[in-house]
N, CA and C of each residue as an Amber inpcrd file, in Angstrom:
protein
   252
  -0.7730000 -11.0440000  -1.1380000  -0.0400000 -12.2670000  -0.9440000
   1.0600000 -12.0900000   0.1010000   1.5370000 -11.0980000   0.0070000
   2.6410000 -10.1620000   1.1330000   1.8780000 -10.7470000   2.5420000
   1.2240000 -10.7980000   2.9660000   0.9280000 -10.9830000   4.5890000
   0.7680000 -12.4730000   4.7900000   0.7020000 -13.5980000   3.7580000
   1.1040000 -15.1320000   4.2140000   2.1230000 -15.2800000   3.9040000
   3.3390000 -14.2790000   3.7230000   4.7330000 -14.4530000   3.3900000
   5.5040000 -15.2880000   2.3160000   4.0510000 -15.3690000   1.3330000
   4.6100000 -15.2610000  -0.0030000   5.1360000 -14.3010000  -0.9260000
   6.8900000 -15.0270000  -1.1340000   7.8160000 -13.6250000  -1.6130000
   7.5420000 -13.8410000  -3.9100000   6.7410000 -14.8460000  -3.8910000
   6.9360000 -14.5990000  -5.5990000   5.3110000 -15.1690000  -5.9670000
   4.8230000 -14.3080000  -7.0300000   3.6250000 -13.8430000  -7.4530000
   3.0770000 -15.3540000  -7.8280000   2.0320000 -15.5190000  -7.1700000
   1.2710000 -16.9010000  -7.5840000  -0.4390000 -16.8540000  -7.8880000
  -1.1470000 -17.8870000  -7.4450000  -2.7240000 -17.8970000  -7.9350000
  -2.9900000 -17.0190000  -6.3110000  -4.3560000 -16.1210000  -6.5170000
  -5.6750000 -15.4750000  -5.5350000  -6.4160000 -16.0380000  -5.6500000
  -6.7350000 -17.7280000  -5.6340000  -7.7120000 -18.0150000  -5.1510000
  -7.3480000 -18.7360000  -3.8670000  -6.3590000 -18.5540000  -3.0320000
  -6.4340000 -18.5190000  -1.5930000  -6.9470000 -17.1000000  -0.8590000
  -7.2660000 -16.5700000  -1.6020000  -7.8590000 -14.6870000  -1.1530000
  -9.1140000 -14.7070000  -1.3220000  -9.4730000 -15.1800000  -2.0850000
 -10.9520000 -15.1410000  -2.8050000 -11.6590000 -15.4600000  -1.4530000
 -11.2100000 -16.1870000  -0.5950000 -12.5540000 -16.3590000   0.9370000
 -12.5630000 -15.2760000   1.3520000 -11.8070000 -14.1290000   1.6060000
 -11.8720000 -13.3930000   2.2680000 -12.4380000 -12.0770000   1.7890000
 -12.9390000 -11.5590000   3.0110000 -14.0700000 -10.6160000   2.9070000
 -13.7400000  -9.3470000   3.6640000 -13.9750000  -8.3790000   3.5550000
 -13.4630000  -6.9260000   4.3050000 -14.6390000  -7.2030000   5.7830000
 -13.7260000  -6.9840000   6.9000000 -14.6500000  -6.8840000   7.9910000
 -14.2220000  -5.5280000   8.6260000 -15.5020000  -5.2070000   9.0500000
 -15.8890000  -4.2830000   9.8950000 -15.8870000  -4.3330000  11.3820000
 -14.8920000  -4.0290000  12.1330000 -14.9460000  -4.3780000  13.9500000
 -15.8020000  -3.5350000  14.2130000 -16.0860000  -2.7520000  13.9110000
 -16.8860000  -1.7210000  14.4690000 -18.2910000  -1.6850000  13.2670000
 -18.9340000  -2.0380000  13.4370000 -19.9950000  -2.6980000  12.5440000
 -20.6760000  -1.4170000  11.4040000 -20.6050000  -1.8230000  10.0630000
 -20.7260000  -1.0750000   9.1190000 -22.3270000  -1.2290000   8.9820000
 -23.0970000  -1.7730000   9.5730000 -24.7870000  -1.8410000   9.6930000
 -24.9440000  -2.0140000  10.7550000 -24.7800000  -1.3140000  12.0210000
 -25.4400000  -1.2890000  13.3300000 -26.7410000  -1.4220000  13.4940000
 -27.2670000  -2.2930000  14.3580000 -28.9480000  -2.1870000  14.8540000
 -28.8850000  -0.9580000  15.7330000 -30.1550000  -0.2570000  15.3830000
 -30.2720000   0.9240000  16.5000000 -29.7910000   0.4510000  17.6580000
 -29.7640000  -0.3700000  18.2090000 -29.4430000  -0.5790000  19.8280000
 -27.7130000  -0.2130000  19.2890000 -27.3730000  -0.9010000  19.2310000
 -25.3120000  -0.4560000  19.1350000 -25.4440000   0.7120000  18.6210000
 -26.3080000   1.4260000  17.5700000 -25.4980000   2.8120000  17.2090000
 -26.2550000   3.7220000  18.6540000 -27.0340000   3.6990000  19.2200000
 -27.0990000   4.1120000  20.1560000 -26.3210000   4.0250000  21.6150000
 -25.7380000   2.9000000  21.7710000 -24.8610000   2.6120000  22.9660000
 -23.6560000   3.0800000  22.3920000 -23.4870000   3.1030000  21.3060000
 -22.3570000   4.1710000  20.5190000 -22.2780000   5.4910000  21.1820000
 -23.5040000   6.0340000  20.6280000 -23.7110000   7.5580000  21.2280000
 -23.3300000   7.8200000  22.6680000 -23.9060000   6.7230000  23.6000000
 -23.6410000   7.3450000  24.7750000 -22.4940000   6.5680000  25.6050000
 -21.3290000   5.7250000  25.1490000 -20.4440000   5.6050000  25.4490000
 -18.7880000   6.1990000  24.5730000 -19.9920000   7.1770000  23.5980000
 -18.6150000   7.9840000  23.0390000 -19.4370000   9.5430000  22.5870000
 -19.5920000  10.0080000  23.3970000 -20.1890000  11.6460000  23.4330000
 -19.3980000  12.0790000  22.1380000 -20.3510000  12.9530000  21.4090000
 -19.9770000  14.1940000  20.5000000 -18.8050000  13.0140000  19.5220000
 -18.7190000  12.0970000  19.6050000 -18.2580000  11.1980000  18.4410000
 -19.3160000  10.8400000  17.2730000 -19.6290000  10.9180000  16.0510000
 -20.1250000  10.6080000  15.1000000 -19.8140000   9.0850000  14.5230000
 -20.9740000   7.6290000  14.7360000 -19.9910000   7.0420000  14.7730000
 -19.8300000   6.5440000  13.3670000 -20.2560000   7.0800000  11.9460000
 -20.0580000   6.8340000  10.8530000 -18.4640000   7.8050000  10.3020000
 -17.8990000   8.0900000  11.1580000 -16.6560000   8.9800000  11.0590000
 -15.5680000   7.9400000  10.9990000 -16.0650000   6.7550000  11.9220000
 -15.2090000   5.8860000  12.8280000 -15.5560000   4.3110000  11.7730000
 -16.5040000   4.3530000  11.0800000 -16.5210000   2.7860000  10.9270000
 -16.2000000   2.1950000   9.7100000 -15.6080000   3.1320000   8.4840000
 -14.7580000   3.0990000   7.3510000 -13.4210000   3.2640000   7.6260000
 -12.5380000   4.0590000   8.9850000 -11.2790000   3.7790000   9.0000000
 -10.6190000   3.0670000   8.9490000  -9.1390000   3.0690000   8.4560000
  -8.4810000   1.7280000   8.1680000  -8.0790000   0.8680000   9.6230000
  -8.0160000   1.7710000  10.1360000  -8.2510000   0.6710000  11.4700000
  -9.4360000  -0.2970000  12.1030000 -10.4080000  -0.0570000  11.1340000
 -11.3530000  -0.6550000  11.8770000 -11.4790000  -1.8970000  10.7420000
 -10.9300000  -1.6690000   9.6700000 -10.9100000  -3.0190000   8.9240000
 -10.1040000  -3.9570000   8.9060000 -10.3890000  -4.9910000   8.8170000
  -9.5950000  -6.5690000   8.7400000  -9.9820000  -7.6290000   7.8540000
  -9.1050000  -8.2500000   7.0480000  -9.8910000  -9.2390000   6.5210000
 -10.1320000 -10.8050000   6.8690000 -11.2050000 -11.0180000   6.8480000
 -11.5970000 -12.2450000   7.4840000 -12.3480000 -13.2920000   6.5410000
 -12.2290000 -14.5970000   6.7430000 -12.6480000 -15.7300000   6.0390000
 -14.5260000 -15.2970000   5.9120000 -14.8890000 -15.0510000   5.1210000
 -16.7350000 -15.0990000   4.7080000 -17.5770000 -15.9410000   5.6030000
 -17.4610000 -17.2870000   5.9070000 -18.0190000 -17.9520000   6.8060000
 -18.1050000 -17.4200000   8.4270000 -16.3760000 -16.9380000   8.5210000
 -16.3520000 -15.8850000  10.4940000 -17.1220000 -14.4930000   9.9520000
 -16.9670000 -14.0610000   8.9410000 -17.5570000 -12.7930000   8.7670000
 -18.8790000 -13.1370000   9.1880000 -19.6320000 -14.0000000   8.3840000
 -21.2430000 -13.9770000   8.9890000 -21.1820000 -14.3990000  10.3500000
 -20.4700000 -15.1630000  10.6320000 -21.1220000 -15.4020000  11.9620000
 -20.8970000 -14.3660000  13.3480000 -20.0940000 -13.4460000  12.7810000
 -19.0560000 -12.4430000  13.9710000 -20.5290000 -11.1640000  13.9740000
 -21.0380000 -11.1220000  12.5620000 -22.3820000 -10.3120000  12.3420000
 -22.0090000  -8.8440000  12.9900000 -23.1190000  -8.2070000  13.0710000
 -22.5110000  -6.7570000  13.6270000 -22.8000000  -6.4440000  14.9980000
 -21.9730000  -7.1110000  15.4610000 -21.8030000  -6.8690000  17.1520000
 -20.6240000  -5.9640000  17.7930000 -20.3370000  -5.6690000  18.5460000
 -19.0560000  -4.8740000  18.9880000 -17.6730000  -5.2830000  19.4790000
 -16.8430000  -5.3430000  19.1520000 -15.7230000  -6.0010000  19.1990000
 -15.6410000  -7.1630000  20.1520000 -16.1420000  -6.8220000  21.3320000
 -16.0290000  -7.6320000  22.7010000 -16.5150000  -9.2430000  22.3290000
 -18.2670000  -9.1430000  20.8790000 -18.5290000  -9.8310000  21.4920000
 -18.4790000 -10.8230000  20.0260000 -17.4240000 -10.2430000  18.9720000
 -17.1960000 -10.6250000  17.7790000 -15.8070000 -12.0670000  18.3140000
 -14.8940000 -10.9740000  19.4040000 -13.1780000 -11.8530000  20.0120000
 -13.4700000 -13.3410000  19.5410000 -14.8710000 -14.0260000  19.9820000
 -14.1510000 -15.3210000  20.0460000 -14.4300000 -15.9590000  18.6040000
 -14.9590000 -15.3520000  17.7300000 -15.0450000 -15.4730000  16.0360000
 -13.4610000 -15.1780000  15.6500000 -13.4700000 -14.1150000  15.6950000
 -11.9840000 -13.7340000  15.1350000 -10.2100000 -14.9240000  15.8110000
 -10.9310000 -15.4220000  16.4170000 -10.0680000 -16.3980000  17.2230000
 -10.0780000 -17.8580000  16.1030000 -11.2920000 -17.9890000  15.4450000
 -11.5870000 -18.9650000  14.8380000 -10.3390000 -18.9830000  13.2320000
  -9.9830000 -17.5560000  13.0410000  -9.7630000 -17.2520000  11.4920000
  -8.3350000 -17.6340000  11.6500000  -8.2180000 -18.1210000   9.8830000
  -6.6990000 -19.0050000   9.7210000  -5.2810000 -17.7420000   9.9790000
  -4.3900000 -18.2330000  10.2360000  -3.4110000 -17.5500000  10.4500000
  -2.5370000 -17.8370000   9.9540000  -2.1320000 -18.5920000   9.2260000
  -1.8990000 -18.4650000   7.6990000  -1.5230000 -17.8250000   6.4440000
């Protein structure tokens, strides 16, 4: 509730839409985990796609539609989500 700058304990079902996203896609199609490989040598990229940096939470509806693409081509989904 802390990050819509509510300071006293109320209802989670304004949370309940939201869904853990993955920028860096937690089910890659062979094509991305491969353009993985060769735009990040000797990187493993299941090392990289549970860090807390790579998660955000996002409304369920942008989650599907952002799907598992690579950041570049998720931007204009994540543009869509409430800020709020």
């Amino acid at each position: 509730m802390a990050f819509s700058g509510l300071k006293v304990p109320g209802s989670l079902e304004p949370f309940s839409i939201l869904e853990i996203e993955h920028i860096l896609p937690n089910k890659p199609e062979d094509d991305l985990r491969s353009k993985w490989a060769t735009e990040n040598p000797g990187l493993v990229y299941d090392d990289y796609k549970n860090r807390l940096g790579n998660l955000t939470l996002l409304e369920k509806p942008i989650n599907i539609v952002a799907g598992n693409d690579f950041y570049k081509d998720k931007k204009a989904e994540y543009s869509k989500a409430a800020t709020t």
